[in-house]
C-alpha positions in Angstrom: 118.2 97.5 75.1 115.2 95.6 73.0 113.4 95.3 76.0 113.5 99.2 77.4 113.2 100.5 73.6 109.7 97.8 73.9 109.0 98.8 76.9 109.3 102.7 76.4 107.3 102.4 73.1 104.0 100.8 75.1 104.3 103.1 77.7 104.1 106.1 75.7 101.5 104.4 73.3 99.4 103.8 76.5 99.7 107.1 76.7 98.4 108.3 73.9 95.0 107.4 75.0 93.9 110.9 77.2 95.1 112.3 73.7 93.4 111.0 71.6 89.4 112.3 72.7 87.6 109.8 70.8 89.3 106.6 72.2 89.5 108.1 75.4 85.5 109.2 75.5 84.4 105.7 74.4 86.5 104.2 77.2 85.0 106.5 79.8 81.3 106.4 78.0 81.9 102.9 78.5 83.8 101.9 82.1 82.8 105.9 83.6 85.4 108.0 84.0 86.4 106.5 87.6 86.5 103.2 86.7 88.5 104.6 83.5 91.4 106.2 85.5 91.5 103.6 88.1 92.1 101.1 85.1 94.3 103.3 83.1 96.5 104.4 86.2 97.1 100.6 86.8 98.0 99.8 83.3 100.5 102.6 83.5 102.0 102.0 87.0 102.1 98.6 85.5 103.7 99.7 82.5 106.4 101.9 84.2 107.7 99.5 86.8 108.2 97.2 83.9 109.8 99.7 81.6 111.9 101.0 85.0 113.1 97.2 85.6 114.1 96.8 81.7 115.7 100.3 82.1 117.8 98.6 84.8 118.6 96.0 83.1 120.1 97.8 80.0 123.8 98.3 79.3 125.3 101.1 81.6 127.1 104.2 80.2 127.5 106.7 82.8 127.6 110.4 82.0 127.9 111.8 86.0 128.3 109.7 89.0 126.0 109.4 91.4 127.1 111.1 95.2 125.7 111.5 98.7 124.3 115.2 98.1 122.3 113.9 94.4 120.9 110.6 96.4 119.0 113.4 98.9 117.8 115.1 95.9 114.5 112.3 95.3 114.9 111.8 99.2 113.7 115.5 99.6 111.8 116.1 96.7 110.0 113.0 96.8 107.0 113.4 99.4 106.0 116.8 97.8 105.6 114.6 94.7 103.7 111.5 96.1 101.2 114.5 98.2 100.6 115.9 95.0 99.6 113.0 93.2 97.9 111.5 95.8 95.6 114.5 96.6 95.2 115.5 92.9 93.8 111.9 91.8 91.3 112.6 95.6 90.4 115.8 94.7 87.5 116.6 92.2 89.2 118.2 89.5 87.4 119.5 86.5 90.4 121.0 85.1 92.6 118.2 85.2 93.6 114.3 85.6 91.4 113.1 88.6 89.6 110.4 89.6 86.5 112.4 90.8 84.1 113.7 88.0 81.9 115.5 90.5 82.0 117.6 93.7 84.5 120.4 92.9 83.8 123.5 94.6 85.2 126.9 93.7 85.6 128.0 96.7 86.8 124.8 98.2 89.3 123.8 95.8 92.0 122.2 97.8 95.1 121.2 95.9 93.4 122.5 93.0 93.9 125.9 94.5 98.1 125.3 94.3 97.9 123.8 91.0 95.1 122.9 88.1 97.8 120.2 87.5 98.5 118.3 90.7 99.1 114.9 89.5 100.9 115.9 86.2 103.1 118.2 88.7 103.6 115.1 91.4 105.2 112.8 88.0 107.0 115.8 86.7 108.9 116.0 90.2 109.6 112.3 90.5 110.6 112.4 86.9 113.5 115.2 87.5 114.4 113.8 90.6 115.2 110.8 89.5 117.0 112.5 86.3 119.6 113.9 89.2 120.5 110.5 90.9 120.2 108.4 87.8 123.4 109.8 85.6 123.3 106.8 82.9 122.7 107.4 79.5 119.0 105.1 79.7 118.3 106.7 82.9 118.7 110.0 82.0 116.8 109.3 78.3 113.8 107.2 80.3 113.4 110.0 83.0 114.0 112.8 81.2 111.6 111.2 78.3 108.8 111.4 80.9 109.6 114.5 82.8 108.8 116.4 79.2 105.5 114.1 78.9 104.3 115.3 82.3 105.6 118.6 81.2 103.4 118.9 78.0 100.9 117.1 79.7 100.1 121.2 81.0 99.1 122.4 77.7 97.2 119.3 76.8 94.9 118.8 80.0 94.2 122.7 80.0 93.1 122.2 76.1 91.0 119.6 76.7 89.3 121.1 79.6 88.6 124.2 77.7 87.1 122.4 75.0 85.0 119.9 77.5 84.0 123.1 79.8 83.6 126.1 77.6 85.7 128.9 77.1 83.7 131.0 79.8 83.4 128.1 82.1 87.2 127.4 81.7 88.4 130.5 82.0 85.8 131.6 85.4 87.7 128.2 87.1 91.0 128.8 86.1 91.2 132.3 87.2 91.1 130.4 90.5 94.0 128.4 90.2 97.4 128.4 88.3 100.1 126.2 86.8 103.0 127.2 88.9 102.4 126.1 92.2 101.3 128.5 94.5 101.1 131.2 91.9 97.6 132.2 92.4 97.7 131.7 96.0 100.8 134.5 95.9 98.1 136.7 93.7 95.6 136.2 95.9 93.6 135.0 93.2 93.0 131.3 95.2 93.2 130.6 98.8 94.1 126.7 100.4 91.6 124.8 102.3 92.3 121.8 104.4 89.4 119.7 103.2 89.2 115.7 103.2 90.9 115.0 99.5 93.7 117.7 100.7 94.3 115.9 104.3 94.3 112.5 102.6 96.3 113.0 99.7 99.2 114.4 102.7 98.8 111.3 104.8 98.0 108.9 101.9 101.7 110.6 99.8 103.5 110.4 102.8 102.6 106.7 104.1 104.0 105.7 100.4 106.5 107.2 101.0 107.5 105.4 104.1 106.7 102.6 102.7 108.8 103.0 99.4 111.5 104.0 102.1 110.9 101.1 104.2 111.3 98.2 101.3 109.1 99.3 98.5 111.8 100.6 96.5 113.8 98.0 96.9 111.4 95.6 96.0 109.6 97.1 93.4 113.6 98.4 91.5 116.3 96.9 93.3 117.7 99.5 94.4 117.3 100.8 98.1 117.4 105.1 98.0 118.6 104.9 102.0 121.9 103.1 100.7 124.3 106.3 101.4 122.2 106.6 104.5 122.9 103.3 105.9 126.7 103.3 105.1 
């Protein structure tokens, strides 16, 4: 338990770096903001598997058991999750978390179009899926921690895109896009476009997730999600 409850407190404090504008403009005034998210999403993924191992490592309490029909749950909801990520971090997003600072079109807005939030969306679905197969007490406290981080992660990115863009800017791009997924697609207020960031963040999600599948998971947690598959 000393080692998640360490683990849990540098991952969030790592995280308080987008929050915190000053800190985080000086990193990307002094790395550029590519170089800045590439760094900072490898600290974090560093961070997580670490605080995900000590999770596993910490006394058990369960509060449901875990069944065939809850192991589908990540199974299903998982690629949706890895596209979104995967694409949002490709696709030039001035609006949120992306690893592009330049390029986005209106018009062509890609993943953008379904959500302003793509990656934040991509964690929060991990996150909840995860919550489902994972009925333990640090499990469901780790998971469930993050899943409201990604969560209020909404509010925050959209704040600190208003106040980088303007409040006419901001407003003029996020007429063109929504929270919800699909939302403004529904209101004809966006339409999707297959362009390159889009097409690779679908092949690019789903190859990790064959390869999470395949021995990733395994490897990286110790724990093999095909296991009620394979008996």
């Amino acid at each position: 338990m000393v080692q998640f409850a360490l683990a849990y407190c540098l991952f969030m404090t790592a995280h308080l770096v987008p929050a915190a504008p000053h800190l985080r403009g000086f990193a990307i005034r002094s790395l550029g903001r590519g170089a800045y998210l590439a760094l900072y999403s490898l600290i974090s993924l560093l961070l997580l598997v670490w605080l995900i191992a000590a999770a596993r490592s910490a006394p058990t309490l369960l509060l449901w058991p875990l069944s065939p029909e809850l192991a589908l749950v990540p199974l299903v909801v998982m690629p949706f999750g890895f596209i979104l990520v995967v694409a949002g971090l490709l696709q030039a997003n001035p609006l949120s978390v992306s690893l592009r600072d330049s390029g986005f079109e209106p018009a062509r807005a890609g993943i953008v179009a379904v959500t302003r939030h793509p990656v934040l969306w991509g964690f929060l679905l991990w996150a909840l899926s995860h919550v489902a197969v994972n009925g333990d007490v640090v499990s469901v406290a780790l998971f469930g921690g993050l899943g409201l981080y990604a969560a209020a992660g909404f509010g925050l990115a959209d704040k600190r895109a208003k106040s980088r863009l303007g409040p006419d800017r901001w407003t003029a791009l996020a007429a063109r896009t929504s929270i919800m997924p699909f939302a403004a697609i529904l209101a004809g207020r966006a339409r999707l476009s297959a362009d390159m960031p889009t097409l690779g963040g679908i092949l690019g999600g789903l190859a990790l997730y064959v390869a999470l599948l395949a021995g990733g998971h395994l490897w990286l947690f110790g724990m093999d999600p095909l296991i009620f598959l394979r008996s």
